[in-house]
Steps between C-alpha positions, in 0.01 A plus 500: 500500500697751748476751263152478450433511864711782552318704194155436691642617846630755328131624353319427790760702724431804198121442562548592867708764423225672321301470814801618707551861278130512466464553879777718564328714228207495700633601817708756366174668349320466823755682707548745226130621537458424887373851541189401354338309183533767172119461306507489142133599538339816607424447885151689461301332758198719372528197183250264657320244258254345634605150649410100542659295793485169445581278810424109449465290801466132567464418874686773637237575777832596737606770324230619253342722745842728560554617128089505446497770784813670353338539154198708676818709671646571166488890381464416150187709396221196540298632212769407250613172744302099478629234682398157404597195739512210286374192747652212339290246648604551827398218745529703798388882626646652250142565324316622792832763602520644204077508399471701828752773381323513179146558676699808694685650223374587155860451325543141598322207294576180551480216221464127558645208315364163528645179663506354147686832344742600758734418703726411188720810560583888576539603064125259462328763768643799369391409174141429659505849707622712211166398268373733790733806463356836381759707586795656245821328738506172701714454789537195656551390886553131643323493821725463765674859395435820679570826284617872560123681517627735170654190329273521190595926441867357504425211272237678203731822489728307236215406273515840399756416240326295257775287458484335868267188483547384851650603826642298807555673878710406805473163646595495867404223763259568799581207714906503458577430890319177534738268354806425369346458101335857541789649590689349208197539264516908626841458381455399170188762480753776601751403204235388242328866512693769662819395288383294204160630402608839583847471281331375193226715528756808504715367209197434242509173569196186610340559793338234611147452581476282759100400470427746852531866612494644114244543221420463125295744244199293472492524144849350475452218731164413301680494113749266679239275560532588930701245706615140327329239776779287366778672578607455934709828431213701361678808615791445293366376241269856462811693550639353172191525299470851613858605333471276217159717409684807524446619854693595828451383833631740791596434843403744771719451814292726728204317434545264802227183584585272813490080391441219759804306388514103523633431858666143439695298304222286329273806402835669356572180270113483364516884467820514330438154291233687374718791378756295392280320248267779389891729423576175318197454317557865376844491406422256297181664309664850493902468438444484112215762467700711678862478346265529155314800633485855338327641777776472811915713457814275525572517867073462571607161315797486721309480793218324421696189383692543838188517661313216315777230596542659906334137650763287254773700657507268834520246308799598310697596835416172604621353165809693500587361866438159419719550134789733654538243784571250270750723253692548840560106587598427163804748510380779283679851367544696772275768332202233525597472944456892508162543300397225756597682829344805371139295480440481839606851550219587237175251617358835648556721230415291225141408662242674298198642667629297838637841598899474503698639789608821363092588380326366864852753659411758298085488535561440866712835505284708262187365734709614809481147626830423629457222781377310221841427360611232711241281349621526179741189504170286572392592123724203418223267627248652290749488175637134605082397559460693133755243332251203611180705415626589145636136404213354626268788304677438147494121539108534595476698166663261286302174601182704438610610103628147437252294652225779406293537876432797691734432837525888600166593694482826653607472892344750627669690843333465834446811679456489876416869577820525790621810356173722622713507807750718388224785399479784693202457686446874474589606169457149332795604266823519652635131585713515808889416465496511141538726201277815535335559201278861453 
């Protein structure tokens, strides 16, 4: 029995290991290309196809007026630019706010889903606004977001190579000073794209769409059969049909677009429940098509399987404390007491996409964000808070295939509209005390 319990430790302390080199790999690449991000497409910004922006909306009447006003600011060319606001039966302003930007500006329509047909999720009303598309790419904004006004020239320039199917910018957060969660959730955002995306999109690797700030070909996203309403991580689960077709997705780090983060601890557990399930739901629909796939290299493999199980890995840290806790109070090797000191030494690096030390250090310095560092400790919370929010995500998955019921509805985010205040009042672009973007 000791043996067999020292042969598990011993896997699961492998498992984070794989996490551990993979981010150290990352950062590495990062800081070898801090000078800037190398293209692997032409940057001809005179390659301008023409574009739909698809932003869906249910009772966002707080914040849907900031990025409606930004998409008239936008220097896209607005003959080859739609945007359609999907209202998915909102029950407040939401309607009227954006109808009276459509009646001003040609380029904006705005579509309306009924009480009985919405409301039953973000992939549902993307479905619902892309029957409405006439344009050769879609891009895709959540509401609350705020982009650079030449975001889409950075974005369409890589569908020039035929081979990219879908692209993801920058996410960066708007309203980072008002709590302690923002600041921790600018954290993570700081890691997650200016070290991770950025690293796998420089070693040929899966960038990750990540369902916002990005676009598809609209002729991809329509043999896929568009967004799978049953899916909570729709975003992941289009990045994986995307390779297993035979496309690319790239990530653009200088295509920047401010977020209204969740500001406490309850909105950060439905958010992140959300995630949790939806990454679950598509390891477990994707991990065989892709290990069988002839369409994706070795290491694009590699990563993707690393990638797939990133919300399981919580739970294995948590697993391996529990186990290696117990190896240690039954007088084990003395091999078994080291590999259990070095776990705690690892929790941050072995996190996933909860942005370990070493990535948030490295953004942070590459962002020329320094007094940020002190708050890195705090990401312990967030991983520790993770541990719960993962457990409790894969035992909410298994009581719904055994017992055959639905149990993960979409929770959608609440947006209160408290990061207009950080807009320059002049330029509308420039939030104060944060990140300057161009």
């Amino acid at each position: 029995m000791i043996l067999v319990l020292n042969l598990i430790f011993v896997f699961l302390v492998m498992f984070m290991s794989a996490y551990l080199a993979r981010h150290y790999i990352f950062t590495l690449t990062a800081l070898y290309h801090q000078k800037g991000q190398p293209h692997h497409t032409p940057n001809d910004t005179a390659y301008q196809p023409t574009v739909s922006v698809l932003i869906p909306a249910r009772n966002e009447e707080k914040v849907i007026r900031r990025i409606l006003q930004r998409m008239t600011e936008l220097t896209y060319p607005k003959e080859k630019l739609e945007v359609i606001v999907i209202d998915d039966a909102s029950t407040d302003q939401t309607s009227e706010i954006a109808e009276e930007f459509a009646k001003e500006h040609e380029c904006i329509k705005v579509v309306h889903r009924s009480p009985e047909d919405g409301g039953k999720g973000k992939p549902a009303a993307l479905n619902h606004g892309l029957k409405y598309v006439t344009r050769e790419i879609v891009c895709c904004f959540d509401a609350d977001y705020y982009p650079q006004r030449d975001i889409l020239e950075k974005l369409t320039v890589c569908f020039k190579d035929p081979k990219v199917g879908a692209v993801q910018g920058r996410v960066t957060v708007l309203n980072e000073p008002n709590t302690l969660v923002t600041r921790l959730v600018a954290l993570e955002r700081t890691g997650g794209y200016r070290v991770d995306q950025f690293a796998r999109d420089n070693l040929g690797l899966i960038p990750q769409f990540g369902g916002t700030v990005g676009g598809f070909r609209r002729s991809l996203i329509e043999s896929l059969g568009g967004w799978d309403a049953n899916m909570l991580a729709e975003d992941t689960d289009l990045t994986f049909k995307v390779y297993l077709a035979g496309y690319k997705v790239r990530y653009v780090n200088d295509a920047e677009c401010y977020e209204e983060a969740v500001e406490n601890w309850r909105s950060y557990w439905r958010q992140r429940s959300r995630w949790a399930k939806g990454h679950m739901q598509c390891a477990f629909r994707h991990l065989w098509p892709l290990v069988k796939s002839k369409n994706l290299w070795l290491r694009e493999k590699v990563d993707g399987f690393l990638l797939l199980n990133v919300y399981f890995v919580p739970i294995v840290v948590g697993l391996a404390w529990v186990l290696g806790a117990t190896l240690v109070l039954i007088h084990p090797p003395s091999w078994i007491k080291i590999l259990w000191a070095t776990i705690p030494i690892s929790v941050y690096s072995s996190v996933g996409n909860f942005a370990p030390f070493f990535e948030v250090g490295i953004g942070a310095y590459l962002d020329g964000r320094k007094r940020i560092y002190w708050l890195i400790p705090l990401l312990l919370l967030t991983f520790m808070f993770n541990m719960l929010i993962c457990s409790k995500a894969l035992i909410d998955l298994c009581v719904s295939k055994i017992t055959g019921r639905r149990q993960h509805a979409w929770a959608k985010t609440l947006h209160n509209g408290r990061g207009n205040c950080y807009l320059d009042e002049r330029q509308g672009d420039v939030p104060r005390d944060l990140p300057l973007f161009s």
